[in-house]
N, C-alpha and C positions, 0 to 999 in steps of 0.2 A: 692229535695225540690224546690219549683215553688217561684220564689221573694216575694210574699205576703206574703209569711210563714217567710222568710229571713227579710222582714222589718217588720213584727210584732213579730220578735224575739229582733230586733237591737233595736226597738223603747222600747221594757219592758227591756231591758239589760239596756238602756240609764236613764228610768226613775226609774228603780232600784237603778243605780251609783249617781243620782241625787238625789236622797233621802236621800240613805246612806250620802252623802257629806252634804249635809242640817242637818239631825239630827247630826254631828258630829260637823260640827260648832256652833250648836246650844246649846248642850252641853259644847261646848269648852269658849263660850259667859259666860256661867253661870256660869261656874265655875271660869273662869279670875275677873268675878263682885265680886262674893263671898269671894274670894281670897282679892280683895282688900278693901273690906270691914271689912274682917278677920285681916287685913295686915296694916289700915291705921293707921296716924301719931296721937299721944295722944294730939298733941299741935294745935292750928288749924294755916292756912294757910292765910298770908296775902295778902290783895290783892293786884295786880299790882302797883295802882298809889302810894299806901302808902311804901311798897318795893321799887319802881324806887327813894322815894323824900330821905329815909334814906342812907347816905352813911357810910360806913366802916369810923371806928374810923383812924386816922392819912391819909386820905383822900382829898388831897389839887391839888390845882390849878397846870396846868403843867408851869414849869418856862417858861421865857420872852426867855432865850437863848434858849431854846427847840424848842420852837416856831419858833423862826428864822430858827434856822439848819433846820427844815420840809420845813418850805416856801420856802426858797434857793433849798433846793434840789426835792422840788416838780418844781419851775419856772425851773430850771438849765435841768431837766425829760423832759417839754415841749419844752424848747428852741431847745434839741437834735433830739427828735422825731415829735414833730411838728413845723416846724420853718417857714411855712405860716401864724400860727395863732397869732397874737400880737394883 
């Protein structure tokens, strides 16, 4: 076989595989849509800013001593590992 023959074999082999792979994701597309259109939730979905403003019931502030022990051991973290920067 002469190379002509070998790259117009290699080039219909490639855009064979390339096909094949296109129509199978392509199928694969339609049917994941379908699925979840099959598949979705009876309630609808709220959006972002209205979800982030509602918090969980018993939901409250982190206490005052909380707070302290973080900052202590956050400054206490710096002062070990960076003790150039004040």
């Amino acid at each position: 076989m002469d190379i002509t023959a070998l790259l117009a074999q290699a080039a219909n082999l490639m855009l064979t595989g390339m096909v094949g792979v296109f129509v199978f994701l392509s199928i694969l597309i339609i049917a994941v849509k379908g699925l979840s259109k099959f598949a979705a939730p009876d309630e609808p979905v709220q959006p972002r800013s209205q979800a982030a403003k509602s918090k969980p019931a018993g939901a409250e502030q982190v206490p005052a001593e909380n707070l302290a022990a973080i900052s202590a051991a956050i400054s206490q973290y710096r002062n070990q590992h960076f003790p150039s920067e004040k």
